[in-house]
Steps between C-alpha positions, in 0.01 A plus 500: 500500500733495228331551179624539124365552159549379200407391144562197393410148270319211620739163422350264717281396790411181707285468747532534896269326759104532429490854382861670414742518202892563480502702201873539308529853375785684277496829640660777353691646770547187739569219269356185583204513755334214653233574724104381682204637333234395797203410434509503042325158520223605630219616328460854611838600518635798412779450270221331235700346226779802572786250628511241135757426359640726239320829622668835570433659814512777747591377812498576882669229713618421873827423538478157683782308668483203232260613266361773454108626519292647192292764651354703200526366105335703203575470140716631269439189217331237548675364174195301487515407080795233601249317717260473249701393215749119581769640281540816695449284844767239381780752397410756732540199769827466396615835507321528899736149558844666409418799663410333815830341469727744444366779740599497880312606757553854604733585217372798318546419112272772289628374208406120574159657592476742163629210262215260650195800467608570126527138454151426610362787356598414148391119593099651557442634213721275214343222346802347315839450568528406891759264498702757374391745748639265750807411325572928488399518858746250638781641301449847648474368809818329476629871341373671810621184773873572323526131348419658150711227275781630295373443131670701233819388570668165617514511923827334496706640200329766437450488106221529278300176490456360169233253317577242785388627843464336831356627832621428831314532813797434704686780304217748439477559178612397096755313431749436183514193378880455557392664921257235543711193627494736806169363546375181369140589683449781277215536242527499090273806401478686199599863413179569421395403890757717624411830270162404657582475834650860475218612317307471781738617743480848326128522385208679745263189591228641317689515196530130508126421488549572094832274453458226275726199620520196295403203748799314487699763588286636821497143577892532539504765684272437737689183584828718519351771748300241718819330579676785544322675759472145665820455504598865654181484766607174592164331474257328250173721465249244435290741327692502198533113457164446349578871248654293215584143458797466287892500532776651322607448184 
């Protein structure tokens, strides 16, 4: 029998016949895990509530030939303040959703795995600022993915951007205003979205739990890094759709 362990965080699960769950894991040694918890529906089992989604656990599992099997499951952090509280649930969702996405199965990524822990961490125990939580976790993903935007100088020409910036997704990254005929898809933001969006880049998550953003200009940037990371993942997450309901200026 080959068995492994592993710790790891719950991002999804769906059920399986009368009795069974695949569970989606982030592992911290084997990347993406999908595997057959038998038997969580049932009353008695003996995972308990072990196998929800965002909980961090100790794992042992059977390597199957599809999937593979969860054996033994214990604890680390149950994480359990997000699913008591719908802002933590909504925008830790999200950051569970992009994860799933961008992590492949039996690709170890520790820092994928460490980014998404610290991330929820800071989540379950904030009561203010999650959009902007989510808006710092996506851009570090993107740092850590290597699709980090160019932002402090034009992508194209390479000089300082001045009061009139533009952002292209096709281009990655800021461009001048006399660059930007390049690309006639790209996005009219402000400076002060782009000294943002670096701000964030740089600053420890839990640092960013006492920023004070103006709206209009998390608005903005939200917009700008939604799109982005759609457009380098290659796919709408529905999850953020129903975040904010506004367009760019």
């Amino acid at each position: 029998m080959s068995l492994y362990k592993t710790r790891g965080i719950v991002l999804r699960t769906h059920k399986l016949g009368e009795a069974d769950r695949i569970v989606t894991i982030l592992t911290a040694n084997h990347g993406k895990v999908r595997a057959v918890a038998k038997g969580v529906r049932k009353t008695k089992s003996k995972f308990g509530s072990r196998l929800e989604p965002f909980t961090n656990v100790e794992l042992v599992l059977y390597k199957g030939r599809n999937l593979d099997i969860v054996t033994q499951a214990e604890i680390i952090d149950s994480l359990s303040e997000i699913r008591d509280n719908f802002d933590r649930i909504t925008y830790g969702s999200a950051m569970l959703d992009l994860a799933n996405k961008v992590s492949v199965e039996g690709e170890r990524d520790v820092s994928l795995y460490n980014l998404l822990l610290r991330s929820l961490d800071v989540i379950s125990k904030t009561r203010k600022n999650f959009r902007l939580l989510l808006i710092a976790f996506d851009i570090k993903l993107m740092a850590i993915s290597g699709y980090m935007p160019k932002l402090e100088r034009c992508v194209i020409c390479e000089k300082k951007t001045g009061v009139k910036v533009r952002f292209s997704f096709e281009w990655g990254g800021v461009m001048c205003e006399e660059c930007s005929i390049a690309d006639r898809n790209s996005a009219a933001v402000s400076s002060a979205t782009i000294e943002t969006f670096i701000r964030l880049m740089r600053l420890p998550l839990s640092d960013i739990v006492a920023l004070d953003v103006i709206a209009r200009l998390e608005d903005d940037l939200y917009l700008i890094v939604r799109d982005y990371v759609n457009y380098y993942i290659e796919s709408k997450l529905k999850s953020r759709d129903y975040l904010g309901h506004f367009t760019y200026n």
